[in-house]
C-alpha positions as CSV (number, residue, x, y, z in Angstrom):
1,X,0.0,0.0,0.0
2,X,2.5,3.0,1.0
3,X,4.6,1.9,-1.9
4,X,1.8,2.9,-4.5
5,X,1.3,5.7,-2.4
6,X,4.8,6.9,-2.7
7,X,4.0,6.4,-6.9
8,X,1.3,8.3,-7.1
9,X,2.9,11.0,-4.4
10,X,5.8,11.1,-7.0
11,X,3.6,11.6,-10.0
12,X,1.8,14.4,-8.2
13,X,4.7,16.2,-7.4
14,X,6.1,15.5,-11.0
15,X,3.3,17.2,-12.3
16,X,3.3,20.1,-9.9
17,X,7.1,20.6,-11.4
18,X,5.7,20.5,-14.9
19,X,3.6,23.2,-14.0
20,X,5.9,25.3,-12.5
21,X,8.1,25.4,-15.2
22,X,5.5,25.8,-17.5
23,X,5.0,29.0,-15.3
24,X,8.1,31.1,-15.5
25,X,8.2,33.5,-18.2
26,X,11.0,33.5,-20.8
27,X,12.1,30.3,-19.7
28,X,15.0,28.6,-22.0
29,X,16.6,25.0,-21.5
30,X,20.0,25.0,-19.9
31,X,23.0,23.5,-21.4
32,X,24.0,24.9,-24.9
33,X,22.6,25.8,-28.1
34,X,21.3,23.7,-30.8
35,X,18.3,23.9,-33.2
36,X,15.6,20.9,-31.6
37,X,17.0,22.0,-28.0
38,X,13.7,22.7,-26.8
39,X,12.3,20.2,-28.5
40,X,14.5,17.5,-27.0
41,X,13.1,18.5,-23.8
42,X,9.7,18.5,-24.1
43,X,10.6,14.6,-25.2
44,X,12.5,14.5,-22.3
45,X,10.2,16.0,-19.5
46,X,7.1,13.8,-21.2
47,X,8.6,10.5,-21.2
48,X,9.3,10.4,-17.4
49,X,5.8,11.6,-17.3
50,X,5.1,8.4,-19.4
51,X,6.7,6.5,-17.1
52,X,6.1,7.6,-13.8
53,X,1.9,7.2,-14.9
54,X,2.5,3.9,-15.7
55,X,3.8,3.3,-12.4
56,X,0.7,5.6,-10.6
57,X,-2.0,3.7,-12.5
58,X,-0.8,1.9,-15.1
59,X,-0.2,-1.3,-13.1
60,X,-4.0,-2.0,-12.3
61,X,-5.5,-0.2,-15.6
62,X,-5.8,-3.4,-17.9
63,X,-4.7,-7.0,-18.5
64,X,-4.0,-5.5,-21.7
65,X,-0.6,-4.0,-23.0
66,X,-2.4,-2.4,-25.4
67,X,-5.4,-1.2,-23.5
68,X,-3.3,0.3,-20.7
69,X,-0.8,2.3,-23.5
70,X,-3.6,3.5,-24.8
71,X,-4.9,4.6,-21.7
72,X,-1.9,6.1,-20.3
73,X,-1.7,8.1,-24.0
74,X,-4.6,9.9,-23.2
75,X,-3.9,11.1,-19.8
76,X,-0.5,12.1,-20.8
77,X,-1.4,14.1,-23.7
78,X,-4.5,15.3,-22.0
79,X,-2.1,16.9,-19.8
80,X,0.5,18.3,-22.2
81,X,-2.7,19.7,-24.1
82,X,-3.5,21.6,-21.1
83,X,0.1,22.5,-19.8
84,X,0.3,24.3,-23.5
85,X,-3.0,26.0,-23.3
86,X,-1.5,27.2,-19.9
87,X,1.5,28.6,-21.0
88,X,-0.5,30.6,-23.3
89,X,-1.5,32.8,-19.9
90,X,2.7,33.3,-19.4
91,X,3.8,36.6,-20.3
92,X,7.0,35.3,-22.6
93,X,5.4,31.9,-23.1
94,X,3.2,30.4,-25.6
95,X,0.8,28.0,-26.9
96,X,2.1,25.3,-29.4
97,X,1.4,22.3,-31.3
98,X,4.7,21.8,-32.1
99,X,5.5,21.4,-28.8
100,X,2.5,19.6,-27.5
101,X,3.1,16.8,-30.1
102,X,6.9,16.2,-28.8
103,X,5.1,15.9,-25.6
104,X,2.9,13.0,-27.1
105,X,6.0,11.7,-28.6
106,X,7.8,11.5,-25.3
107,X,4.6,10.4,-23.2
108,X,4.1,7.4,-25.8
109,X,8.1,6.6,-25.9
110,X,7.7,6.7,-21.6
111,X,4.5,4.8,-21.1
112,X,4.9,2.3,-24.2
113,X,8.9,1.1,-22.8
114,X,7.5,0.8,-19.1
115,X,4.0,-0.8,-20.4
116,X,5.8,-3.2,-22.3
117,X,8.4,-4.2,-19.7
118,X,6.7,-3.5,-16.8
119,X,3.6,-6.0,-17.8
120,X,5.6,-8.3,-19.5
121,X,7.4,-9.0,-15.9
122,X,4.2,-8.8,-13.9
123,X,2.8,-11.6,-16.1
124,X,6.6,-13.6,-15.6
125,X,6.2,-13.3,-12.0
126,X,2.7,-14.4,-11.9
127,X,3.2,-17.7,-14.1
128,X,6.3,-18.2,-11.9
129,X,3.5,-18.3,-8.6
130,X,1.4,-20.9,-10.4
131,X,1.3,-24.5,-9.2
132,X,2.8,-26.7,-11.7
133,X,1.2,-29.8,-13.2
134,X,2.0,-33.2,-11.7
135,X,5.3,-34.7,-13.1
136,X,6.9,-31.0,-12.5
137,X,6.2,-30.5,-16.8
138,X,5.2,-27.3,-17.7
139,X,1.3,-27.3,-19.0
C-alpha cells in the first residue's frame, strides 16, 4: 500500500514541477545551443511523465498491453494539451502544437517502454507463482 502511495505522491509532485516550469516566463533549456533543443526537452520531460503514470496507475488499468498504453496516452497528452494552453497565460510563453506533439511523442516513448516491460514482468512473475502440473512439466 505506501509503496503505490509513494508512486502516485511522486507523480503528483512530477506534475506540480511540470507546471511550474511551465509557469516562468521566458524560460530557455539549460545546457548549450542547438536547433531541436527545446524540443528534445519537451521529449525528455514527457517521457518520465510516461513512465512515472505507468507506475501511478498503469499497473491496475488493464490485462491489456495495449489497453493500458492507450490509456496512459490519453492522460499524458490530455495533460501536455492543457500544460500548453496554460503557457498561453505566461507573459514570454506560448501555446504550441509543435511542442504539445513532442510531448505526445515523449509520453508514448515513456508509457509504451514501461508498459511493455513492466507488464511483460508482472505476467513472468505471476506464471512463476502458479502451481505446476503433476510430473513438474510445464502445461
Amino acid at each position: 500500500m505506501m509503496n503505490s502511495r509513494f508512486r502516485i505522491l511522486a507523480l503528483i509532485l512530477y506534475l506540480a514541477l511540470i507546471f511550474f516550469i511551465s509557469s516562468r516566463p521566458h524560460l530557455r533549456p539549460p545546457g548549450p545551443e542547438f536547433k531541436l533543443k527545446d524540443k528534445l526537452a519537451h521529449l525528455s520531460e514527457y517521457f518520465i511523465l510516461g513512465a512515472l503514470l505507468f507506475e501511478g496507475f498503469g499497473r491496475g488499468v488493464s490485462r491489456s498491453k495495449f489497453g493500458t498504453f492507450i490509456f496512459l496516452f490519453a492522460v499524458g497528452t490530455s495533460i501536455g494539451a492543457l500544460d500548453e494552453i496554460f503557457q498561453s497565460y505566461i507573459p514570454g510563453r506560448e501555446m504550441s502544437a509543435h511542442d504539445w506533439l513532442f510531448d505526445a511523442v515523449g509520453v508514448g516513448l515513456g508509457s509504451g517502454v514501461f508498459v511493455h516491460f513492466g507488464l511483460r514482468k508482472r505476467i513472468a512473475m505471476r506464471n512463476r507463482s502458479l502451481p505446476r502440473s503433476e510430473g513438474g512439466a510445464e502445461p
